[in-house]
NUTI-739615 format. One record per residue: residue in one letter; x, y, z of N, C-alpha, C in turn. Coordinates in steps of 0.02 Angstrom, whole numbers, plus 50000, padded with zeros to 5 digits. Layout:
<atoms>
AXYZXYZXYZ...
</atoms>
This chain:
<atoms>
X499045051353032499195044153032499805042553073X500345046153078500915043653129501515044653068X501905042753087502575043353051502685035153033X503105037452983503305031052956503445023552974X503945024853021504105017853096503465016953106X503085020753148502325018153186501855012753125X501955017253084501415011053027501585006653017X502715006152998502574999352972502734993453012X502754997853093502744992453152502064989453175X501704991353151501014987753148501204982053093X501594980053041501584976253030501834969453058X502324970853093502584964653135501934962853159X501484963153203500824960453219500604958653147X500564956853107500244954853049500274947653039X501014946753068501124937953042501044933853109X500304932753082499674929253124499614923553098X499134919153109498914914453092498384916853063X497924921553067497524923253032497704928652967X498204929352950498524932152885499204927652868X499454923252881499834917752870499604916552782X499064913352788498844909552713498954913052647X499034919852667499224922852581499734929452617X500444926252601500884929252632501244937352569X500904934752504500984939052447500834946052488X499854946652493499534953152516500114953752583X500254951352645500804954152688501214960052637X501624954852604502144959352570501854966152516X501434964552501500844970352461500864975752513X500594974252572500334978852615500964983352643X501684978452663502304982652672502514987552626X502514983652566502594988952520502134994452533X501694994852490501065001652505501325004852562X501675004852631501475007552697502315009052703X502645006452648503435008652623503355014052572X502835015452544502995020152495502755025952507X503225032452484503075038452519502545040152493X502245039952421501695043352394501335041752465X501075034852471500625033452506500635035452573X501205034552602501195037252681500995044452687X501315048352635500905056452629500135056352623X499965052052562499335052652561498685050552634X499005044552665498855044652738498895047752779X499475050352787499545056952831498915062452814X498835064552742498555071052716497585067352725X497665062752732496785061552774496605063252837X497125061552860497185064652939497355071552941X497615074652915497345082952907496925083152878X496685079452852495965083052802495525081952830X495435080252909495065077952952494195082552990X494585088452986494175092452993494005097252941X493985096352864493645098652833493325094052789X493425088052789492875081252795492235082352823X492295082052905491855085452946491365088152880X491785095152884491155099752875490795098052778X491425092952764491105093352687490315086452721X490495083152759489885079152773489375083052798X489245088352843488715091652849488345093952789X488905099052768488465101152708488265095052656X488575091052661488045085952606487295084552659X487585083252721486715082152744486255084652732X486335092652734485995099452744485715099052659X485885093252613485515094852548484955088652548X484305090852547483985082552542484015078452487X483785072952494484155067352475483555062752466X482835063452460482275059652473482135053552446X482045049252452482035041752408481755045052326X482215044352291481935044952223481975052152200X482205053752237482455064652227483085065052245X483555062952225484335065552246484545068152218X484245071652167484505074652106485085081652122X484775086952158485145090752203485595090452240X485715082452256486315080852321486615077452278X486475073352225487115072052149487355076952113X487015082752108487225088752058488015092852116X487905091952189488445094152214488825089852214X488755082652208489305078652220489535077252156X489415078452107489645079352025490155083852034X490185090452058490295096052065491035094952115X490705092852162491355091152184491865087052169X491675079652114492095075952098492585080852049X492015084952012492545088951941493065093351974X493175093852046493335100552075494175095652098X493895088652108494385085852127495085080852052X494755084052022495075081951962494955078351905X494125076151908493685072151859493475074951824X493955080151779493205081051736492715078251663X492875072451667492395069051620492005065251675X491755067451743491245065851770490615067151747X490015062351763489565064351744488905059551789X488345062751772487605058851794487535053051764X487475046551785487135043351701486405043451718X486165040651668485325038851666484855038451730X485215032951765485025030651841484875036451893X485455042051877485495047251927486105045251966X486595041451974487145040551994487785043851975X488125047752026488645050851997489285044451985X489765045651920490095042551916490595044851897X491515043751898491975046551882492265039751903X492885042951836493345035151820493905039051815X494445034351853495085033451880495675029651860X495615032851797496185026351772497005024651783X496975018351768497725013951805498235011351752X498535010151740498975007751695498985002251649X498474999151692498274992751684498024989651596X497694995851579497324994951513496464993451518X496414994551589495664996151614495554990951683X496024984651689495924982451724496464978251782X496194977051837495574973951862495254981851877X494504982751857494104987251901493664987951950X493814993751994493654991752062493214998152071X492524996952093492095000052115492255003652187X492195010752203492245012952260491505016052274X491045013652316490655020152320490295020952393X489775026652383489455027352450488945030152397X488085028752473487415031252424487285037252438X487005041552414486665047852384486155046352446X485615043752443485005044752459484835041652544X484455046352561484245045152635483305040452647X483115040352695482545036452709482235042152698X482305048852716481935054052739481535057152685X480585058052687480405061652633480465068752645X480385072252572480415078752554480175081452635X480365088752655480135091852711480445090952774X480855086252804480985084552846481585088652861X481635092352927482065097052939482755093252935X483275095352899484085090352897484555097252909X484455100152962484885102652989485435102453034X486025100853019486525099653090486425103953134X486465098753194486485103153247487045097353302X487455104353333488125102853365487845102753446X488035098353499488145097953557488555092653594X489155096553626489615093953649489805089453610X490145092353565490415085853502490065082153474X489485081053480489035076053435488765078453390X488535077253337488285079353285487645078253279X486855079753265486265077553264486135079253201X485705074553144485275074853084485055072353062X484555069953025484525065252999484945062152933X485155056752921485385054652873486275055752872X486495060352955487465062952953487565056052950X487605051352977487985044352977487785040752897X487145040152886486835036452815486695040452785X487065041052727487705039252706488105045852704X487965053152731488325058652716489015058952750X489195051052794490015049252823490185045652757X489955042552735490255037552684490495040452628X489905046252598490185051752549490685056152563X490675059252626491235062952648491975059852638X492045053552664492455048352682492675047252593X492415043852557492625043952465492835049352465X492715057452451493105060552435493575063852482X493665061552531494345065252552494675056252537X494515051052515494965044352518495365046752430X494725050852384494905051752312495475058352337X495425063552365495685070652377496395069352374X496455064552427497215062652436497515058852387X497245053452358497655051752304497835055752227X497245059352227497395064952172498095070852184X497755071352256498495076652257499395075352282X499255065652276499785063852293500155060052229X499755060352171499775057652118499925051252098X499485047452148499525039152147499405037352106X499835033152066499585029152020499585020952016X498855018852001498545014751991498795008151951X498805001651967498764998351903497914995551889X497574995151913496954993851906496485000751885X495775002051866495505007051873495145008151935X494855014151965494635014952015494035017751982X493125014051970492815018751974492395020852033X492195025752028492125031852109491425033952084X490845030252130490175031652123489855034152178X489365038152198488945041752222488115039352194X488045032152232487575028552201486855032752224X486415031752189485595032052203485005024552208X484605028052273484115021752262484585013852323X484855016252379485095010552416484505010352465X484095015552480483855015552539483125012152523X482765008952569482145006152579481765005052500X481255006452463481295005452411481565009552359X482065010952372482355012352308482835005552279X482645001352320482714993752276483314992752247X483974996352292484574997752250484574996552180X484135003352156484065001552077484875007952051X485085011452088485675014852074486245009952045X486515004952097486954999152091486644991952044X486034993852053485954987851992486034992551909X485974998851902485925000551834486675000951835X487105001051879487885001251866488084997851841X487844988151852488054983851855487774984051776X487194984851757486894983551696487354988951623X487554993151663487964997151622488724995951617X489034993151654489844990351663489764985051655X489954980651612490104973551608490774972851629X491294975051660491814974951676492074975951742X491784977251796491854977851839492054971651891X492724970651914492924965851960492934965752037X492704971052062492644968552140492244978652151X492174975452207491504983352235491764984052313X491754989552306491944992252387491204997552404X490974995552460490465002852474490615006152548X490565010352551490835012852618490085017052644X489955010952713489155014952716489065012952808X488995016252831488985016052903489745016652943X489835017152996490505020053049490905016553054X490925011153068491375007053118491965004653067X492435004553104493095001553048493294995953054X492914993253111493184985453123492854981053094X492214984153087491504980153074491524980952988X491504973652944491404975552885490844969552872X490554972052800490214965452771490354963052719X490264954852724490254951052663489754946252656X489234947952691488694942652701488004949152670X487764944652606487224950552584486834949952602X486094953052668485544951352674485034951652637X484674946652592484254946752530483464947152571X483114951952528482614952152562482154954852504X481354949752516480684951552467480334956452503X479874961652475479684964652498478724964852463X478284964252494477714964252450477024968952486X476714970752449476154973152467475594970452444X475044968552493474724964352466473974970252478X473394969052419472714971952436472284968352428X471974968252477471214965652494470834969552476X470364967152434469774969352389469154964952421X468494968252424467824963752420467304969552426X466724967352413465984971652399465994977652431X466304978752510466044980552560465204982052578X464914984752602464434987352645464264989752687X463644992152714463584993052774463634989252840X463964991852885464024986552955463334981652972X462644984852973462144980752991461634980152949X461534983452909461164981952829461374977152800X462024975952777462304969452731462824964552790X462764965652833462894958152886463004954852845X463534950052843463604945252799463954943352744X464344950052728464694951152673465384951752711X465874948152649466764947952679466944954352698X467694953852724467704962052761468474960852719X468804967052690469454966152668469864963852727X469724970652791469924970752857470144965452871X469404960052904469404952652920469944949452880X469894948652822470044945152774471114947152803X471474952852783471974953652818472224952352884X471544954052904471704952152992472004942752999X471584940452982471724931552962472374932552941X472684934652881473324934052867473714934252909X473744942452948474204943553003474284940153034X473864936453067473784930753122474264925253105X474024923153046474424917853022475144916953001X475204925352997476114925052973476304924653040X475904929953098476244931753142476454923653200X476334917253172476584910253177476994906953136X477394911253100477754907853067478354906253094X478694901853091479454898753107479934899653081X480594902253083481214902953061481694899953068X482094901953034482814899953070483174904953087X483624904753129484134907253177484504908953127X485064902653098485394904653053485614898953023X485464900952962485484907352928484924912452944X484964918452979484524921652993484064923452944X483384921452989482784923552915482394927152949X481974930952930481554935752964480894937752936X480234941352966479774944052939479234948452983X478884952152959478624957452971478094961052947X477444960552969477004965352941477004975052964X477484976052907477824981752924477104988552932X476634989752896476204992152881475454991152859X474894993152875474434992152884473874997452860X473404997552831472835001352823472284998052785X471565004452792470945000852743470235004252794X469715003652763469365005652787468855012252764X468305014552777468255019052776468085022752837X467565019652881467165021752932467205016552986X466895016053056466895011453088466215007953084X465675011553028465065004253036465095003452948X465655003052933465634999952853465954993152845X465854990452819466294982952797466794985952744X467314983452765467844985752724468054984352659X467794988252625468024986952526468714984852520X469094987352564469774988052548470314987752606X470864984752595471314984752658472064983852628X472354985152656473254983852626473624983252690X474034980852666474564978352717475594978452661X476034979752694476554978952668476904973252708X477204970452683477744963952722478334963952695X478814962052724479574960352737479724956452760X480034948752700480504944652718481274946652709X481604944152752482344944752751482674939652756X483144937152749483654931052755484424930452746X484934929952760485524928952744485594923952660X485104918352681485054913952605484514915452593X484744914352500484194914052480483814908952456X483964902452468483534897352487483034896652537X483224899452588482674902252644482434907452647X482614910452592482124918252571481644916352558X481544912452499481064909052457480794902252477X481034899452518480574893952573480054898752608X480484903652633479854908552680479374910752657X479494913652566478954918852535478614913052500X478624907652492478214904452486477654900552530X477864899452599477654898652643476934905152660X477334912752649476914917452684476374919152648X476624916052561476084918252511475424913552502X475744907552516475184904352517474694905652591X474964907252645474434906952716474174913152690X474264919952641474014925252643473294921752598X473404917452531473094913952491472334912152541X472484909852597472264903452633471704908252672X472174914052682471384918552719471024921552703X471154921352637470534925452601470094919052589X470394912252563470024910252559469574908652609X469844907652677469444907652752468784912552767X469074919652749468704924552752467974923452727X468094920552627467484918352580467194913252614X467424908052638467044902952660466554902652731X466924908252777466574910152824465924916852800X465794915152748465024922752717464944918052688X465004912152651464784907852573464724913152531X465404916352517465454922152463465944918152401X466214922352367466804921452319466884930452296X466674933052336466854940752313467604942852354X467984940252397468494942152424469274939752403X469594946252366470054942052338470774947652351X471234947752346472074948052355472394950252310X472744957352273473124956152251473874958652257X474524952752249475184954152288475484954852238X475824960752263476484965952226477034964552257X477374961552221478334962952227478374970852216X478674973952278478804981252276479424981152321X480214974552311480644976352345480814967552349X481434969952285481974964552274482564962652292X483024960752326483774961152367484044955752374X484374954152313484664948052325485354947352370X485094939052398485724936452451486344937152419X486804935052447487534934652431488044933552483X488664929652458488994931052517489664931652481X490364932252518490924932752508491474929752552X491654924652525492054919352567492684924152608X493014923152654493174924552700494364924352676X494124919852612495104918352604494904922352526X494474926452505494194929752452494804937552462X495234937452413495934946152421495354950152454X494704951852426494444957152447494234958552524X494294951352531494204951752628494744951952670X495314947552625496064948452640496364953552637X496134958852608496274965352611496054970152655X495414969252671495114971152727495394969652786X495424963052792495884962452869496504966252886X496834966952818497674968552851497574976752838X497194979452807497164986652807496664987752894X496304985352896496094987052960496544984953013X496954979853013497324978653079497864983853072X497994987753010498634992253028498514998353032X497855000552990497695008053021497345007653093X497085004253138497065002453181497505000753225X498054998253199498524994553259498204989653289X498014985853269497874977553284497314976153309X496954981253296496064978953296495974971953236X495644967753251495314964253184494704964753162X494794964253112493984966353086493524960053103X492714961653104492444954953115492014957153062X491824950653039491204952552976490574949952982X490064952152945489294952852976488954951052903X488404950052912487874953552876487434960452866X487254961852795486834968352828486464969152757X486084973252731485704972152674485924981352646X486424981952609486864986952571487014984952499X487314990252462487394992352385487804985652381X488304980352418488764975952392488054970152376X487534969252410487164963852379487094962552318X487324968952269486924966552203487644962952185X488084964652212488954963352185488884956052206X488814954352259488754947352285488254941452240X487764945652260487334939652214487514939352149X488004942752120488164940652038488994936952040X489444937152095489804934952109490184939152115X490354943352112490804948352104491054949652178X491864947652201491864950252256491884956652286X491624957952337491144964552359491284965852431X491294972352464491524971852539491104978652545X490884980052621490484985152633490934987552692X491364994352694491674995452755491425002052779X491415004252833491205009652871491805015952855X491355022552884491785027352840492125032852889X492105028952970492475029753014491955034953071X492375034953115491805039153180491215034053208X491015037653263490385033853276489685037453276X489165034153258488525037353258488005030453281X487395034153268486655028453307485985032953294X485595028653311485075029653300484865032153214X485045025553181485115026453104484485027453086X484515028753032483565032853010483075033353053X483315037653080482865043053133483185048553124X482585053853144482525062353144483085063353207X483415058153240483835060353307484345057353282X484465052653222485255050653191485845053453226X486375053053241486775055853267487545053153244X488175058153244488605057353249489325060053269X489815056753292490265059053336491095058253291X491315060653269492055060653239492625059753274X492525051753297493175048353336493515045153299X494205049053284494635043153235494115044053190X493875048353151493435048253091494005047553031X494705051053033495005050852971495105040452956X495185037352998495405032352990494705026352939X494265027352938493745029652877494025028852812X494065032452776494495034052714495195030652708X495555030752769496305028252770496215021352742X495695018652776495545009752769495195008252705X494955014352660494585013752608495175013452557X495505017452579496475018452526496615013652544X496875009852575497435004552596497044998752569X496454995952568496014989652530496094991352473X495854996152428495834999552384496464998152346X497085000452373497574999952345497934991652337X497794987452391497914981352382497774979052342X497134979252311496374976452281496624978252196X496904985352173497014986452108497774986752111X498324987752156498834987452148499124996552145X499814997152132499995002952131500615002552090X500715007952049501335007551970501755006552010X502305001751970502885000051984503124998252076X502594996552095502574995252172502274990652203X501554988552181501154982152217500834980352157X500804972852143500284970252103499744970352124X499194971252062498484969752093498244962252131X497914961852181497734957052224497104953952173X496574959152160496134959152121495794955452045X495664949752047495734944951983495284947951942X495404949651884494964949551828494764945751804X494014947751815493424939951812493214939851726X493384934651733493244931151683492534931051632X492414933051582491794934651559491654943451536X492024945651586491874952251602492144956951537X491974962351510491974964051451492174970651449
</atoms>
């Protein structure tokens, strides 16, 4: 991280106009970047730089399959107890969890986590492989940087013996990826009634954070009817047909820009033969949206034109044998997080100083903070440093530039957000209701 002067001369760049409005967190952040625990513990990320690295490979190298992480939580259990948790444990969900307590008397509590689970099914070779500094695997960037990144962000404060006024709990969620319907972070939420703000650390970039939740329905719909033979029963609905009409009709649908809304007939099948009329056909779809007012303008829009072609289909045979039925198989609610919200205010000034005067810009993206957002809870999604691409793909890749600074920015929010004994108040409000 640099020596002492260097950090807290990044603060003179601080008093901006864009950190002006809550001049408290300024003085929060001097402090923290004044106190030696902490400047050691910054420093000791940046040596821990290259055995980060290699603790993120080997998490890759364990699979992780939608709905099988059981194996890649049993090491990361393992490793939390190794780091000083040991009333860590699995809960129900399959989520590793370990609690961090602060002085506070439990609160404000602050969620830290990164997910367990990859896109990739069982079988798929997840071997690192090194050339000229880059890293290749599937799943090194999602999420085996983000896990790496939590425990060397936990490593250092354990062995620097920070103490807390808030609690820190430290999850290793399950179930973020495609349908696993972030059911990891929703059984968290259903199990903590106490929880005041969520940090997830899930993709690279340190400038780039989110507070915008992308909410998105997900459905599968099946077409059912008699089938038959191609030229014997002429005449009879086709599931095929009957989908085909749908496609057509979504594939005219209108959006908006923005709030960005989106859709997609992601998948397709049915059939048996090429001279049969088709008994059967399926299709999967994906709406997405920033709101969710225009989530649900759209899925009502798409459900009824799917409605409309079957009935097209029946009316073109004078049948009533052709009929639809649609599955919700993928729930994600919108959310967002206002921008003068500590948890974003924290984000900014920890990224402009482990950086040196980068600013962060914030996005949307559809991650573990949605479920935090849509219940109100403020929530931030930050990257866990380095760069990588080509995200869920067998050619994933990643490169460890400035990777310690990852974790550094996960400590420094972190610490704003719950505060530190006898040194910074918590930024972090304890919400009201919360139990």
């Amino acid at each position: 991280m640099g020596s002492k002067p260097s950090i807290v001369a990044a603060l003179v760049l601080l008093v901006t106009p864009a950190f002006a409005q809550t001049p408290s967190m300024d003085t929060s952040l001097e402090a923290l970047l004044a106190h030696p625990g902490i400047i050691k513990a910054l420093d000791d990320i940046k040596s821990d730089d290259a055995r980060a690295l290699e603790e993120q490979k080997r998490i890759t190298e364990i699979p992780a399959p939608p709905f099988k992480e059981k194996v890649r939580a049993e090491y990361y259990l393992k490793r939390m107890q190794e780091l000083g948790f040991k009333d860590a444990s699995i809960d129900n969900e399959g989520n590793v969890v370990a609690l961090r307590r602060g002085s506070g008397g439990g609160r404000p509590k602050l969620v830290v986590s990164a997910h367990l689970d990859t896109v990739f099914a069982e079988g798929v070779d997840v071997t690192v492989k090194e050339k000229d500094g880059v890293f290749n695997a599937p799943g090194i960037g999602d999420d085996s940087r983000g896990l790496a990144a939590l425990l060397s962000m936990v490593k250092a404060m354990n062995e620097n013996a920070i103490a807390t006024v808030g609690d820190l709990l430290v999850v290793g969620t399950v179930g973020e990826e495609e349908l696993g319907n972030l059911r990891g972070v929703k059984a968290l939420f259903r199990d903590h009634k106490d929880i005041d703000g969520f940090i997830s650390i899930d993709g690279t970039s340190i400038s780039r954070a989110v507070n915008l939740s992308t909410g998105s329905h997900r459905y599968e719909m099946i077409f059912r009817g008699p089938g038959g033979h191609s030229f014997q029963e002429f005449g009879l609905p086709s599931a095929i047909h009957a989908m085909g009409r749908a496609i057509a009709k979504i594939s005219e649908l209108q959006t908006l820009s923005e709030p960005k809304t989106t859709f997609t007939v992601g998948t397709v099948s049915g059939g048996t033969s090429v001279n049969a009329i088709a008994s059967e056909a399926r299709m999967a779809v994906d709406m997405r949206s920033n709101s969710t007012a225009e989530l649900l303008k759209l899925e009502e829009r798409l459900l009824d034109l799917v409605k409309q072609a079957v009935a097209e289909e029946n009316a073109r045979w004078k049948s009533d044998k052709m009929t639809v039925e649609i599955k919700l198989i993928g729930d994600r609610p919108a959310g967002r997080v206002d921008l003068d919200s500590p948890i974003i205010q924290a984000t900014q000034r920890a990224v402009f100083a482990i950086t040196r005067g980068r600013k962060a810009t914030f996005a949307g993206s559809s991650t573990d903070s949605n479920i935090a957002m849509s219940l109100g809870i403020p929530a931030v999604t930050l990257g866990g440093g380095g760069e990588g691409g080509n995200w869920h793909s067998r050619n994933e890749w990643y490169k460890p530039v400035d990777a310690w600074m990852g974790p550094q920015n996960a400590l420094l929010t972190a610490l704003m957000l719950v505060g530190v004994d006898r040194a910074v108040r918590p930024a972090l409000q304890v919400r009201q209701g919360g139990k």
